[in-house]
N, C-alpha and C positions, 0 to 999 in steps of 0.2 A: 146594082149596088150589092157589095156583096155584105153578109151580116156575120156581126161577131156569135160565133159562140159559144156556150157555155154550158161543159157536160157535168159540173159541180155545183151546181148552184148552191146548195146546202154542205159545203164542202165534205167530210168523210162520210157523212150520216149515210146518205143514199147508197155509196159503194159496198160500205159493212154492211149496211140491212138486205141488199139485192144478195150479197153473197152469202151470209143467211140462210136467206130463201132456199138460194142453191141447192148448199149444203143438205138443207133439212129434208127438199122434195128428192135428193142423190140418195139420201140415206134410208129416206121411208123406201123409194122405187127397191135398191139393192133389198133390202130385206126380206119386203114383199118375195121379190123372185128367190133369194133366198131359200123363205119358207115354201116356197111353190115346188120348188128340187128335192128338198130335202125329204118330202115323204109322201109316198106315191099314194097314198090313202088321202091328200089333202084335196083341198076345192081349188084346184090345179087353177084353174081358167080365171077363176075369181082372183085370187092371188094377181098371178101375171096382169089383169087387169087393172086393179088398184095400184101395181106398180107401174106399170106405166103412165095412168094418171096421176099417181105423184109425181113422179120425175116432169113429166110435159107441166102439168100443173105448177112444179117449181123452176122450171126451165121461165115460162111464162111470165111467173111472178116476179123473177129476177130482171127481168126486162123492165118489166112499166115499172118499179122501183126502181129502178137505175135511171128508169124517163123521167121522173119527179123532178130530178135533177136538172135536165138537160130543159137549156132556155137559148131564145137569138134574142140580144139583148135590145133591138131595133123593132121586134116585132112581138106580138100574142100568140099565143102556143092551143092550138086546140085538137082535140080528136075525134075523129067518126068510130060512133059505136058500134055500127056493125063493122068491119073492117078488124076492129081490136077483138072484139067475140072470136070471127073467125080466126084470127093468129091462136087465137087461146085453143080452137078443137084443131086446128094443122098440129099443133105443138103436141100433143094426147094422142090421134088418131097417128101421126108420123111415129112415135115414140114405141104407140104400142104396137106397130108393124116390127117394128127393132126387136121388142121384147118380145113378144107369143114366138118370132124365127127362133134365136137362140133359145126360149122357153121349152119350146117342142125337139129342134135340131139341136143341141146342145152347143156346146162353143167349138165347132170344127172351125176350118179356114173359111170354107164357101158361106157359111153360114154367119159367120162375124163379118166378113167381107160384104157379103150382100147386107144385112141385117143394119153395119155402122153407114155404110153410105147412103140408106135408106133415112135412117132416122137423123144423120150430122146436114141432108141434103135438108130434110124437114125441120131439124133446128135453126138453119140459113133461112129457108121458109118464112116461118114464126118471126125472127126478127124483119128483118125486110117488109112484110105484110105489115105487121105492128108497125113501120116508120111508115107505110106508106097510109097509114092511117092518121100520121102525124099535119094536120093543117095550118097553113100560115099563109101570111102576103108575100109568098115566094118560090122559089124553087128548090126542090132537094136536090142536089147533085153529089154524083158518089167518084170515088177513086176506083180505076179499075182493079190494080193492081193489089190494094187494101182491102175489096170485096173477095178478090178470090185466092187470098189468105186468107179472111176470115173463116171462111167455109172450107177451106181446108181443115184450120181448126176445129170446127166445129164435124168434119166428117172421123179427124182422129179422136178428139174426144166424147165423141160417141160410143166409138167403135171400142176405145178402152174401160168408157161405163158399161156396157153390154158384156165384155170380157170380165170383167169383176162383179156381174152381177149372177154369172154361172161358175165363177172360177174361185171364188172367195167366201168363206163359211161363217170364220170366227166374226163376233159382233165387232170388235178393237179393229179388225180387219176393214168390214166394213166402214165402219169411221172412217177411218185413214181416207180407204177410196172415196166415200164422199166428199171428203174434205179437198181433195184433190179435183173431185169433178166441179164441187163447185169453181175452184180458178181457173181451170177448162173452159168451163161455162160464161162465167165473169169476163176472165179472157180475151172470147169471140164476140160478146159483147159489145166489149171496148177498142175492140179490134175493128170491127166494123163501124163503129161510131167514128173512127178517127179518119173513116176514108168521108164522111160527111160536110160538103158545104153548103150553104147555104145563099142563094143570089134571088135578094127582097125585089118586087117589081115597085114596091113604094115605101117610100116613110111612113113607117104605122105610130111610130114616137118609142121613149122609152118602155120597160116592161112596168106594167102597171098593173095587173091582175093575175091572178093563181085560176085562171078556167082549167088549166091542164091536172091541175091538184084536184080541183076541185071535183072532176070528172072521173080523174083515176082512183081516187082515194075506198069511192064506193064500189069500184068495181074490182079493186083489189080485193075487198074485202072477204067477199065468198069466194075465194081460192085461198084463202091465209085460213079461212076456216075449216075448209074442205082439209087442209095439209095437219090440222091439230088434233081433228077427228082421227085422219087417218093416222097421224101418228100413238093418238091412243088405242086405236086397234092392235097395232104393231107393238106397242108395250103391254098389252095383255095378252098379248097371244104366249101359250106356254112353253114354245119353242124359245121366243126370247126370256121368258121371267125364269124357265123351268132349269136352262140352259140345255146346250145340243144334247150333249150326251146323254142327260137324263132324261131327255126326250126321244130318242133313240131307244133308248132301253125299255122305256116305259110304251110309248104308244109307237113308235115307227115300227118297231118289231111284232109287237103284240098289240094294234089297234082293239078299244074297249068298244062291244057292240051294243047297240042298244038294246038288244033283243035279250031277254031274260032270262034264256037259255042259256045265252051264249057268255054270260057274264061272267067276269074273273072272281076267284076267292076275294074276302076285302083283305082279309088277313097276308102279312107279309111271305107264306108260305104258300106253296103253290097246293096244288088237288094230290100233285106225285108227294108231296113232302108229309102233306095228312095224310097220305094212306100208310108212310114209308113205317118199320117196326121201331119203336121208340129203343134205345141204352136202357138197360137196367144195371145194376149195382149187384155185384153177384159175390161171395162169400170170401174170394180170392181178393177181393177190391178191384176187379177188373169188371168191364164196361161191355155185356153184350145185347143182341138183339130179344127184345122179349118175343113171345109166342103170339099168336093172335090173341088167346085167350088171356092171355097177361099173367098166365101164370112164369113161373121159375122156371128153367131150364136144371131137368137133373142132373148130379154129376156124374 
């Protein structure tokens, strides 16, 4: 028998909110790396890391939000939680192979090339494992030819979040490309859902319970939180509040040390500008250098 079903249950709510998600963990990951490029005195490693756990992390989260959704209207929906854990570190550890390549190799060909197939192969991963954590009184059956379009998708949209995350500086920038990775992302998603059938071995009756809410809703949660955290990181950081430039000027060029020696004037003028001989005001109403001594210069 085969079962109906239904990737809307909640009609728009689930699709906006997955893509959201997206969006948000596209935009923290891009930044992250970002700030990781941008100046070679930063905690490099760290950076790349939190950005790829955003991204996986929101990769993730767009998923079992988008699952919320998805019902067979013949049968109960339930999930194995270890199965769904593991989607969530394939999704992180795949992602951050993507990012630390291009992170360290910068965006050549070989290195996008390898870097997008590695992590678009791992974003195919993540969703697949996630369904196959999906349990009912039935069988998942997939389209051939709709799975390997999905992951095509998912190997190009990869490979162009990876490219805009070493190739792309301005914040407005960033946006955009987030914006775009999310319907990337959403995309292959749905793309992959649509090669999905469903054939019940029984009549389980109508849908009559939220197990699959009930189960995902908490496990969502520390990854919605993880992505607010990281997003206030990312909005304190002085690269974004300070803006590039002035962060450029200020600390990329001339990092402030800690060392008490090594400290800058606080004053807007540099150690060369105090030392330099101040204009005086001299009889002719012209402007010259004074003496050490501060006396006049005779005429």
């Amino acid at each position: 028998m085969q079962g109906t079903i239904d990737g809307f249950r909640y009609g728009a709510v689930t699709p906006v909110a997955a893509y959201l998600m997206a969006c948000l963990g596209g935009a923290l990951g891009l930044r992250c790396v970002v700030r990781s490029l941008h100046n070679a005195h930063s905690w490099k490693a760290g950076w790349l890391a939190l950005g790829a756990t955003s991204i996986g992390t929101g990769i993730w989260t767009m998923h079992f939000i988008a699952m919320l959704g998805f019902q067979v209207e013949e049968a109960r929906i339930g999930y194995d939680v270890g199965l769904t854990v593991l989607s969530l570190a394939v999704a992180i550890v795949m992602v951050a192979v993507g990012v630390f390549t291009v992170g360290y190799r910068g965006a050549t060909t070989g290195a996008l090339a390898t870097a997008g197939v590695i992590t678009g192969l791992g974003v195919a991963a993540m969703h697949y494992l996630g369904m196959s954590a999906l349990q009912l009184n039935g069988t998942i059956e997939y389209r051939t030819s709709t799975v390997v379009l999905s992951i095509a998708i998912a190997i190009v949209a990869a490979t162009a979040a990876l490219w805009a995350a070493v190739s792309i500086r301005g914040f407005l920038a960033s946006l955009g490309a987030s914006l775009v990775m999310g319907v990337a992302v959403s995309g292959m998603h749905y793309t992959a859902m649509a090669a999905v059938s469903v054939h019940l071995h029984g009549t389980g009756g109508a849908w009559t319970g939220d197990s699959a809410t009930s189960l995902l809703l908490p496990m969502l949660l520390g990854p919605v939180i993880f992505l607010l955290l990281a997003g206030v990181v990312v909005m304190f950081d002085p690269l974004l509040v300070m803006g590039e430039g002035t962060w450029d000027r200020s600390f990329a060029r001339h990092p402030v040390s800690t060392k008490p020696a090594d400290r800058q004037p606080d004053s807007a003028f540099t150690a060369r500008d105090a030392a330099a001989p101040r204009p005086v005001a001299t009889n002719s109403g012209r402007q010259g250098p004074s003496s050490t001594t501060g006396r006049r210069r005779p005429r």
